[in-house]
Structures are given as C-alpha cells and as structure tokens.
C-alpha positions as CSV (number, residue, x, y, z in Angstrom):
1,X,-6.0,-1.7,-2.7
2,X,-2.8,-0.8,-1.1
3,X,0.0,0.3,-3.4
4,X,3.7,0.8,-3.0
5,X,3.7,-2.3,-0.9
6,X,6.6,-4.5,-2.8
7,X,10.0,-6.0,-2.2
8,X,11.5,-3.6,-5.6
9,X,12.9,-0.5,-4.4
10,X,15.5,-0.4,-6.5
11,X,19.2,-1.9,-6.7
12,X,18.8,-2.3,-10.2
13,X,16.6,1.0,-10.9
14,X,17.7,3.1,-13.8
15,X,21.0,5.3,-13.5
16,X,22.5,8.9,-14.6
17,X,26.0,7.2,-16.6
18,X,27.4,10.5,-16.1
19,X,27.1,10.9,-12.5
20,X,26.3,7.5,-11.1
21,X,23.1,8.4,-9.8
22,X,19.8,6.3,-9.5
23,X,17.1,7.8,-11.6
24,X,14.7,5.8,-9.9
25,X,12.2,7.9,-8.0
26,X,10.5,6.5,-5.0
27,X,7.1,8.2,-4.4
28,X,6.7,11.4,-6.6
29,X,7.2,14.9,-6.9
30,X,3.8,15.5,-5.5
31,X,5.1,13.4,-2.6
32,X,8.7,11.7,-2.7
33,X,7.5,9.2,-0.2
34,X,7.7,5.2,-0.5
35,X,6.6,2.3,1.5
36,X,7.8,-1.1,1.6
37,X,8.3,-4.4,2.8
38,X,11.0,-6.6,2.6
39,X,10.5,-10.1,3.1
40,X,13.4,-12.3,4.0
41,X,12.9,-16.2,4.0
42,X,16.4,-17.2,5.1
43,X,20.1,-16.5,5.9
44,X,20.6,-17.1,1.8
45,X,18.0,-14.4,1.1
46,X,19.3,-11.0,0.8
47,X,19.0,-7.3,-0.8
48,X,22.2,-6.3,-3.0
49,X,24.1,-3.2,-2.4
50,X,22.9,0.0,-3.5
51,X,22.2,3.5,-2.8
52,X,19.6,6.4,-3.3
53,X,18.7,9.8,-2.6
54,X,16.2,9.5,-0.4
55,X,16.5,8.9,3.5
56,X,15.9,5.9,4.4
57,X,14.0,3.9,8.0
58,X,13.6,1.1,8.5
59,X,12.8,-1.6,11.5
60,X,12.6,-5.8,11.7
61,X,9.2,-7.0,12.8
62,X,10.1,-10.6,12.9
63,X,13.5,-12.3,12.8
64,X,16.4,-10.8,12.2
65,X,18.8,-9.1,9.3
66,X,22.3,-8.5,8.6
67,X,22.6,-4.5,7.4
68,X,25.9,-4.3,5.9
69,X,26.5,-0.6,5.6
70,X,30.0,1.3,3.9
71,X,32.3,-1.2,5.8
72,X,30.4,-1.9,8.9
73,X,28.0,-4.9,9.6
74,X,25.1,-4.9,12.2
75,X,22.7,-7.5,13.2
76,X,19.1,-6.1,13.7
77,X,16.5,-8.6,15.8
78,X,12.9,-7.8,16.2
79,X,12.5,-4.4,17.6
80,X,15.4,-3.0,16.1
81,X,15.8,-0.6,13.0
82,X,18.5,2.0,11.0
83,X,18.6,4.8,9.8
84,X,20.3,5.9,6.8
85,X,21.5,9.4,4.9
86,X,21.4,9.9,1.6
87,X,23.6,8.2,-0.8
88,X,25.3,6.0,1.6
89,X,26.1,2.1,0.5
90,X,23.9,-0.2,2.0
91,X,22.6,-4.1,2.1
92,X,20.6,-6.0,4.0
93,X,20.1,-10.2,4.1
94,X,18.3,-12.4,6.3
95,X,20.3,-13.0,9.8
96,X,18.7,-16.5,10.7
97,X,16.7,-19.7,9.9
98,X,13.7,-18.0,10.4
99,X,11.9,-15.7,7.8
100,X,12.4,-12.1,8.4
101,X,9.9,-9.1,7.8
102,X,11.5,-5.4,7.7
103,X,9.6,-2.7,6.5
104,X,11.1,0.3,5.8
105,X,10.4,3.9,4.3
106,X,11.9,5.7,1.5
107,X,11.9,9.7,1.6
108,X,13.4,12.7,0.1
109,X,14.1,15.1,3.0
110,X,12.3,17.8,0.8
111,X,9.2,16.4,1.7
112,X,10.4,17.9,5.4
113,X,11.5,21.1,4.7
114,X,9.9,21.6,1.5
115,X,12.3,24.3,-0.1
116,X,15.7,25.0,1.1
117,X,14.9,29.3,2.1
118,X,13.1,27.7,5.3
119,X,14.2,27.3,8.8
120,X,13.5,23.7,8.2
121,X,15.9,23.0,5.7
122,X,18.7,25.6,7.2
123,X,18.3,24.6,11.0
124,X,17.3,21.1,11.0
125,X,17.7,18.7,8.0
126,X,20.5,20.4,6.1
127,X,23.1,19.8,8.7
128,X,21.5,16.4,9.4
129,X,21.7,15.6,5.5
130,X,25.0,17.2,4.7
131,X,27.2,16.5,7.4
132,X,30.2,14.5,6.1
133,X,30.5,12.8,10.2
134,X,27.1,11.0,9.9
135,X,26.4,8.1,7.4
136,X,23.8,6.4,9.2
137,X,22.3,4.9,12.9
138,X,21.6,1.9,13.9
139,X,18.2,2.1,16.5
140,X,17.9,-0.6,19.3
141,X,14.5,-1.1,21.1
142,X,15.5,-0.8,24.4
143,X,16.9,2.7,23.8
144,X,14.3,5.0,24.9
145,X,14.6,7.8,22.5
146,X,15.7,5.5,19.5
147,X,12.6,3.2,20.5
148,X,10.8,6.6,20.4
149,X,11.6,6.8,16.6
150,X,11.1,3.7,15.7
151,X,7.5,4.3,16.8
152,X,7.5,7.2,14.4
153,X,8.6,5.0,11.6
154,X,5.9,2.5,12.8
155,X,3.2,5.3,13.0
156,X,4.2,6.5,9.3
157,X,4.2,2.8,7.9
158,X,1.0,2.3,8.9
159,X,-0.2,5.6,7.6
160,X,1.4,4.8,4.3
161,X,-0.2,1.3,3.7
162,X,-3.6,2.2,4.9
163,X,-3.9,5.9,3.1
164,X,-7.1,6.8,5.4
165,X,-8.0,10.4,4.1
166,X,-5.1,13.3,4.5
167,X,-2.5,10.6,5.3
168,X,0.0,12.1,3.8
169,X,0.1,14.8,6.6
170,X,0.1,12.3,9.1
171,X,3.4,10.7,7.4
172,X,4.7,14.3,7.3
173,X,3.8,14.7,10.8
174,X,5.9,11.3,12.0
175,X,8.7,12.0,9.8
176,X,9.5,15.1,10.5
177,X,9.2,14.2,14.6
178,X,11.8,11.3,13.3
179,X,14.3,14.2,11.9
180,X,13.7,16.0,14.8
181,X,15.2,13.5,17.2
182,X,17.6,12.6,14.9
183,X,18.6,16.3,15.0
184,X,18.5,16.6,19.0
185,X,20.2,13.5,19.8
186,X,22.7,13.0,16.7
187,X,24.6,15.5,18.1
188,X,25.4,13.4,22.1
189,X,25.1,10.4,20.1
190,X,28.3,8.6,18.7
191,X,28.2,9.0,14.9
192,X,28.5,6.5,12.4
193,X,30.7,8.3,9.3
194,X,32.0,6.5,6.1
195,X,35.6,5.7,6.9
196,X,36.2,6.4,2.9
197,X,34.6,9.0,0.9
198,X,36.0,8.5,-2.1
199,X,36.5,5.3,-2.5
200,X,32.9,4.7,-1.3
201,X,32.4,6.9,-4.2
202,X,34.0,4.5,-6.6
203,X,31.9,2.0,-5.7
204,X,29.0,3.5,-5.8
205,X,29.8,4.5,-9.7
206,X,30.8,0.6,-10.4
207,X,27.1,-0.4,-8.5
208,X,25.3,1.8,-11.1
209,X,27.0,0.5,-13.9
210,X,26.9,-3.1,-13.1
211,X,23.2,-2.3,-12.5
212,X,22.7,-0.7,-15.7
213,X,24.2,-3.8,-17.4
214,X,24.3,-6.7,-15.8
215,X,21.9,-8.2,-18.7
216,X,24.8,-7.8,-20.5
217,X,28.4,-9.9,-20.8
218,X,30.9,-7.7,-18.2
219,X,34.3,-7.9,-17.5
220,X,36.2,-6.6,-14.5
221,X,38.1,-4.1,-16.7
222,X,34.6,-2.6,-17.9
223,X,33.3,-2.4,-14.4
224,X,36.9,-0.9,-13.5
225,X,36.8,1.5,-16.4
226,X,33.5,3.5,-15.3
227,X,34.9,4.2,-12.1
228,X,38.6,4.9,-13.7
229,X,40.8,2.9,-11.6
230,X,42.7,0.2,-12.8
231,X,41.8,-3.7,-12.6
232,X,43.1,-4.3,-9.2
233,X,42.3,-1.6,-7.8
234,X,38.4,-2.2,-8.5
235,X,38.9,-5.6,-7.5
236,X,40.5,-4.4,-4.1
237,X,37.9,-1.9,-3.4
238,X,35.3,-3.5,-4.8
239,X,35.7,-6.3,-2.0
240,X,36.9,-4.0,1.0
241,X,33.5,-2.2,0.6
242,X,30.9,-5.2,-0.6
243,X,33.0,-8.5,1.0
244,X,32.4,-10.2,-2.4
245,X,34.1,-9.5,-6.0
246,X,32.6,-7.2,-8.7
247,X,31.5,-11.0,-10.6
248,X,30.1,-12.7,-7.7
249,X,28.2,-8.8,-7.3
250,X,27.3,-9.5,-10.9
251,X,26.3,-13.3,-10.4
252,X,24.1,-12.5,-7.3
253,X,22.1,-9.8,-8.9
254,X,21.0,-11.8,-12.0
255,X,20.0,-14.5,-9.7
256,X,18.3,-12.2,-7.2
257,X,15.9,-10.7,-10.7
258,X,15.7,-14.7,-11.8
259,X,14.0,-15.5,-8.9
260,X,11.8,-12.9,-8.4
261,X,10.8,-13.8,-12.6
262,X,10.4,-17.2,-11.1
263,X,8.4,-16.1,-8.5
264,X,6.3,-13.3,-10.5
265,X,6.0,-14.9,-14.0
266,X,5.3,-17.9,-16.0
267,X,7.9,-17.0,-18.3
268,X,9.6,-19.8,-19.9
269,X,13.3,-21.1,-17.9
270,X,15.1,-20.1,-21.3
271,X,13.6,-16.8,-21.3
272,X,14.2,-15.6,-17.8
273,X,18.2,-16.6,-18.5
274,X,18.5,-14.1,-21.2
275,X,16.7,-11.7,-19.2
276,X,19.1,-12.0,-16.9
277,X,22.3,-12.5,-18.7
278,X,23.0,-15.7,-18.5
279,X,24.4,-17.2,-21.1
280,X,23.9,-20.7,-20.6
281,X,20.7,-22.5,-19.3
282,X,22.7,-25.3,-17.7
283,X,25.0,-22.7,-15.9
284,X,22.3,-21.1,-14.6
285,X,20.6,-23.7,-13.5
286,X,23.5,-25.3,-11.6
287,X,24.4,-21.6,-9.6
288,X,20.4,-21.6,-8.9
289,X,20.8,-24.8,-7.2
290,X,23.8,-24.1,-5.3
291,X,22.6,-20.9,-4.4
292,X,19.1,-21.9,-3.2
293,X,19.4,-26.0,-2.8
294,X,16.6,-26.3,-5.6
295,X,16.1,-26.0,-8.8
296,X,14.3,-23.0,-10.9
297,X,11.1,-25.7,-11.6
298,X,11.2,-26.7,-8.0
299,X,11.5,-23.3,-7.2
300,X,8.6,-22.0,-9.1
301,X,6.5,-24.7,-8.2
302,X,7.2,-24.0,-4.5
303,X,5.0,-20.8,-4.6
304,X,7.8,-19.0,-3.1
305,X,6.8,-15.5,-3.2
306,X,9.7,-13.6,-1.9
307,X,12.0,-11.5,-4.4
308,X,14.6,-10.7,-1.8
C-alpha cells in the first residue's frame, strides 16, 4: 500500500497561536519528506492559501492550475512546475474545464544538509533558504535546466509513491540534485521576491488563526486582532495579498472541508455543517450549490472523490 498519497497537506493543519506557525509536520523527523497529489476537477476547484516550513515542488501532469503566490499569479500547463521557499503564501486552483493532476513534494531542507555545521547547509541551502530576494520559481518545460529539475521532482515522486527498498536515498539523491540547480542557476536567473515582508507576515498570522477556528463564529475584528492591525487595515491587506476578503477566506475553507466530508464520509448533512461552522443547514446548502452547481446529496451521490 502506498501511503502519503492524499489531497490533505495542510491549510487547515494545527498552528503555534504565538508565532503563527503550522505545527503540522509533513513526513517525520526520521525523514521530513511528503508526497502528494492534488487533484483538481475544474476551474471552481481549488487549494486555499497557506504556508509551511518545508520546501515545496511541484509539477502539472494533466491540465492546468492557477498558482497564486504572495501577489503574483501564474498559469502552469502540463509540463510545467514551481518551486517554493519556506514560509511563502501560496494557492493553487484548477486553470480549465478539464480535471487537473499536480503532484507535488513537501520537504524540510534538513533532510539536505542534515545539520547546519556542514558545507551543505553553509554553502548551498542556507543562502538558497534564507535569502530575503527569492520567494519562489516558477519552472517551464521547455527550459532546459528547469525541465532538468522537474525530472528530479518526477524521479523523487516516483520514488516516494513506490518505496522500493532504500528509497529514501534515492529521494535524497534527486532532491538535493534539485537544490543544487536551484543554487547554480538562482543566481543568473531573475528572482521572484515578496514585494511585502511584513505585511505578508500579517497575513500569514490571520491564515493560522482563521485556520485554527474557522469551526467557530469569526468576525473581521477577531481575525484583525491576532495580527494587531485595525479593521480596515486587515480587510485591505487581507484582499491585496489573497484577492478575496478575510469572510469569503472563511466561507471557502468550511466549504472546501464539507466537501471533502461529503466526499470521505457518510456523515449525516446536519453533522458535517457543524463540523464546519455553519450555522444554518439551509445556508449552507444554498452557498454549496452556488459554489458547485449541486447540491450536498447530489454531490455525495456523484462519487466525487476530489477534496480540492
């Protein structure tokens, strides 16, 4: 059996309240490595914003996706991919009519360097990892060395999902031949830096909350409290940095975990709305039906397996 292979990896994972960060650990200490798959089935479908430690590759198979990252917005066909730093806002959705496959890898660069008094982490991944000029890069296919990653990533996926013995070598092997491009080319290439740290860093403190209680009733002012900026303020860089507002963030991640319950489940329709803080079964059920043009029943009786 293969494991680690799911659509979950994490926009509503556990959170430090303190600091903001996800708790959520993706792999393990033994090897802080994660595969997975997300499944897109159409333009409607997406992947909230979020953010982790880990590194993070990825690359569409079939289809295509919108990755909106910080304030910038790509479209990624087959054959394309991105790569991402740590802690850097990110979200993907489906870019077409057609269902979309994008698998992608989750992985703390220790699992590179190993500790930090090595020449890997001082020559190589720290000044990949830390420098405040490079957020992320998007890979096209007909680049030949991006398309020379991406067949790393591909090489590692496939390692990861088929676990023949000593794998995780293998995955070691092809990630760290990723970071080493990265690390010869980033410099030549054009980087791709958050335009705004900090308020970047508000956000990301208003995701983790929202995430840590969007079972709950919120309010604007709460969400603005735990990043300490005034109502308007959170509204204005809430929206500058998503495109939606801090509710409609709210709104789109209850209905993202109802369908995947839907999906998943047999729980009862009553249920699955207080599960997901909604209030109201009728409300929910007429935002389900504008947001997917059916309704939870039809829904769940469609076999529709897809919790993006």
């Amino acid at each position: 059996m293969k494991k680690n292979i799911t659509t979950e990896k994490g926009p509503a994972a556990p959170v430090n309240t303190k600091s903001g960060l996800e708790t959520m650990r993706h792999g393990d200490d033994f090897f802080p490595c994660a595969p997975y798959l997300d499944v897109y089935q159409t333009a409607h479908d997406f992947y909230p914003w979020h953010w982790h430690n880990e590194l993070e590759i990825s690359y569409v198979v079939s289809g295509c996706v919108r990755a909106s990252v910080n304030e910038q917005q790509y479209l990624l066909h087959s054959g394309d991919g991105i790569f991402l730093n740590q802690r850097v806002l990110h979200s993907y959705s489906g870019g077409g009519k057609r269902q979309t496959q994008m698998p992608n890898i989750l992985f703390h660069p220790s699992l590179i360097y190993g500790t930090q008094d090595t020449v890997y982490w001082e020559k190589y991944v720290k000044p990949l990892t830390l420098s405040p000029d490079f957020s992320h890069m998007v890979l096209r296919g007909d680049v030949p060395w991006q398309a020379e990653i991406l067949d790393r990533a591909r090489q590692a996926f496939s390692f990861l999902t088929g676990e023949p013995f000593g794998y995780e070598f293998y995955v070691r092997g092809a990630l760290s031949e990723v970071l080493l491009l990265m690390a010869q080319k980033i410099p030549a290439a054009k980087k791709q830096p958050s335009k705004n740290q900090a308020e970047n860093v508000r956000v990301r403190q208003m995701l983790s909350y929202i995430q840590l209680h969007y079972t709950e009733p919120l309010q604007v002012q709460e969400i603005a409290d735990s990043a300490s900026v005034s109502r308007r303020e959170c509204l204005r860089t809430f929206r500058r940095v998503t495109g939606s507002s801090p509710m409609q963030y709210v709104i789109d991640l209850r209905l993202r975990k109802a369908r995947q319950l839907l999906a998943e489940t047999d729980l009862p329709l009553l249920e699955i709305c207080g599960l997901c803080g909604f209030q109201s079964q009728s409300y929910f059920t007429k935002l389900f039906h504008q947001r997917t043009g059916s309704s939870p029943g039809k829904y769940r009786n469609s076999g529709n397996s897809s919790a993006s």
